[in-house]
C-alpha positions in Angstrom: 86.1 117.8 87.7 83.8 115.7 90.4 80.7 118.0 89.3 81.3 117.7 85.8 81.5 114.3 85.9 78.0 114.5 87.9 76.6 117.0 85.4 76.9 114.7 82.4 76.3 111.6 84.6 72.9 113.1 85.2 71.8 114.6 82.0 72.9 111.1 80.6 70.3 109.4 82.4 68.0 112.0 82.0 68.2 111.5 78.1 68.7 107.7 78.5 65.2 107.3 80.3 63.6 109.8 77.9 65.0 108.2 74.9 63.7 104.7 76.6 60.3 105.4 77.7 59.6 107.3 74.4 60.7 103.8 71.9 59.4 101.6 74.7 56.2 103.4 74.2 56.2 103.9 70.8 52.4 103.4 69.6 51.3 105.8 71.4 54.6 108.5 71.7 54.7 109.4 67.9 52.1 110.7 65.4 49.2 113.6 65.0 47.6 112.2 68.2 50.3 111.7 70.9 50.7 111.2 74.1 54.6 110.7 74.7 55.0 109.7 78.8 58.5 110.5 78.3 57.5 114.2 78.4 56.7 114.3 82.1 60.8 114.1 82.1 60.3 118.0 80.7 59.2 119.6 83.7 62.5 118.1 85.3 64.8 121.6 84.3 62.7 123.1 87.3 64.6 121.4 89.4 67.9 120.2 87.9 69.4 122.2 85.2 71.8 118.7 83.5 68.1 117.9 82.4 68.5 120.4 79.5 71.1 118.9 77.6 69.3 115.4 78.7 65.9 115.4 77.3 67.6 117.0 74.2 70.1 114.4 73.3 67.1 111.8 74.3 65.1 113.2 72.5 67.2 113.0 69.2 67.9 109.8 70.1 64.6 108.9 70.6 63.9 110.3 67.1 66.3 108.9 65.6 65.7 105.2 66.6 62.1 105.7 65.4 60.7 102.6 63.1 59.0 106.0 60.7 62.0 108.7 61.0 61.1 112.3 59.8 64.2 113.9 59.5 61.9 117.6 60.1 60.8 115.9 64.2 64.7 114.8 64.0 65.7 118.3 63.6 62.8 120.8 65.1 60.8 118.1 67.7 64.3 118.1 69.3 64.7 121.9 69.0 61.3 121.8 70.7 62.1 119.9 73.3 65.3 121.8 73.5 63.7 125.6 73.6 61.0 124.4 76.2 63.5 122.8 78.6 65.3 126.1 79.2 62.1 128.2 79.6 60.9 125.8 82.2 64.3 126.0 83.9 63.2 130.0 84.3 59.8 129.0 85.3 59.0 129.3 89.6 55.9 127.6 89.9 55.5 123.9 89.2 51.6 124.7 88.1 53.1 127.2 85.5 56.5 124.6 84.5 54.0 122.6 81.9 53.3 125.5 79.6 56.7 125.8 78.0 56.9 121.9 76.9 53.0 122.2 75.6 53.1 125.5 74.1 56.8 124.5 71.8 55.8 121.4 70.9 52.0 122.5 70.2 53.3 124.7 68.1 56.9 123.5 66.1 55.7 119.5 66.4 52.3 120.4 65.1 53.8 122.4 62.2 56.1 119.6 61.7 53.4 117.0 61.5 51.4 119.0 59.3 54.1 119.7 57.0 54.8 116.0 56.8 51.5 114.7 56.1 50.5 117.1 53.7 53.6 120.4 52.8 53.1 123.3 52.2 50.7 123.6 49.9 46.7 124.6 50.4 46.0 122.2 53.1 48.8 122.6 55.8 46.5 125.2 57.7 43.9 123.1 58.0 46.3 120.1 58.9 48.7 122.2 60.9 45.5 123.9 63.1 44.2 120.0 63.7 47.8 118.8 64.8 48.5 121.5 66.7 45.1 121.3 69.4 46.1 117.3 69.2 49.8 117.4 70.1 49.0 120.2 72.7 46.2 118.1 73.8 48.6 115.0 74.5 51.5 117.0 76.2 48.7 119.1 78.3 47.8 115.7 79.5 51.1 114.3 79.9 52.9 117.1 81.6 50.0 118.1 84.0 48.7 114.3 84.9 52.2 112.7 85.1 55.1 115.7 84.9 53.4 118.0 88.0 53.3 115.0 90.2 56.8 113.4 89.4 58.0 116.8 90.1 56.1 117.2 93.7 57.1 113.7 94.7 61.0 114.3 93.8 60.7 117.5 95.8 59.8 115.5 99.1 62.0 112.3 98.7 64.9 114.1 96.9 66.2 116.1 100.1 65.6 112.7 102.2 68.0 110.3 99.9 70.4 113.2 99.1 69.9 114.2 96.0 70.8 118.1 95.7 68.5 120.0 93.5 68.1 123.8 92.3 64.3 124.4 93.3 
């Protein structure tokens, strides 16, 4: 019962301060050109898996407190978010733990933008090619300038204040 009750203790937090950072920030956390701080939290399933279910559940939150709410970035950002928080809980290397976050949301956020702006009709590959090098752009940066070092830093002080994690 004790490490349930830790489990969903920490993925709570985990989707709390995701959900937080991400509406705190909003001017510059939604939209074609993005760069959402929050997702530094996704290189966290490296090292403890209750992030999973955390940055999902804040990241429909997050989505669904938005002033502009697309029900399509309700539905697949989350997913997103969802899909790349497992592979970068299989991921070794914390160069390598980035990719999974850029790469999903690159690819479904950028298709959801696209679809948004302009559906399916003749110009979503156009739109969907521009969104996708921009979102990827703005998680590249965000997951490599702030994730990688969030999770180096928690790696050395973790172990010093107690804080049991998996890598």
């Amino acid at each position: 019962m004790k490490k349930a009750i830790k489990f969903i203790s920490r993925a709570a937090l985990v989707g709390a301060i995701y959900a937080v950072l991400t509406l705190a920030l909003y001017p510059i956390s939604f939209g074609a050109v993005q760069f959402r701080l929050s997702e530094a939290l996704t290189l966290l399933p490296l090292l403890i898996p209750e992030a999973i279910p955390g940055l999902f559940v804040g990241c429909i939150v997050a989505n669904l407190l938005s002033p502009n709410i697309v029900v399509l970035d309700v539905v697949f950002g989350s997913l997103a978010t969802l899909i790349a928080a497992v592979l970068t809980s299989r991921v070794k290397s914390v160069w390598l733990a980035p990719l999974p976050p850029v790469i999903c949301n690159a690819l479904i956020v950028g298709a959801v933008i696209a679809y948004s702006e302009v559906g399916a009709g003749a110009g979503f590959w156009a739109a969907y090619l521009f969104n996708l090098a921009s979102v990827g752009f703005g998680e590249l940066v965000v997951c490599y300038a702030l994730g990688v070092p969030l999770i180096l830093a928690l790696r050395r002080v973790a172990p010093k204040i107690g804080f049991a994690m998996t890598n």
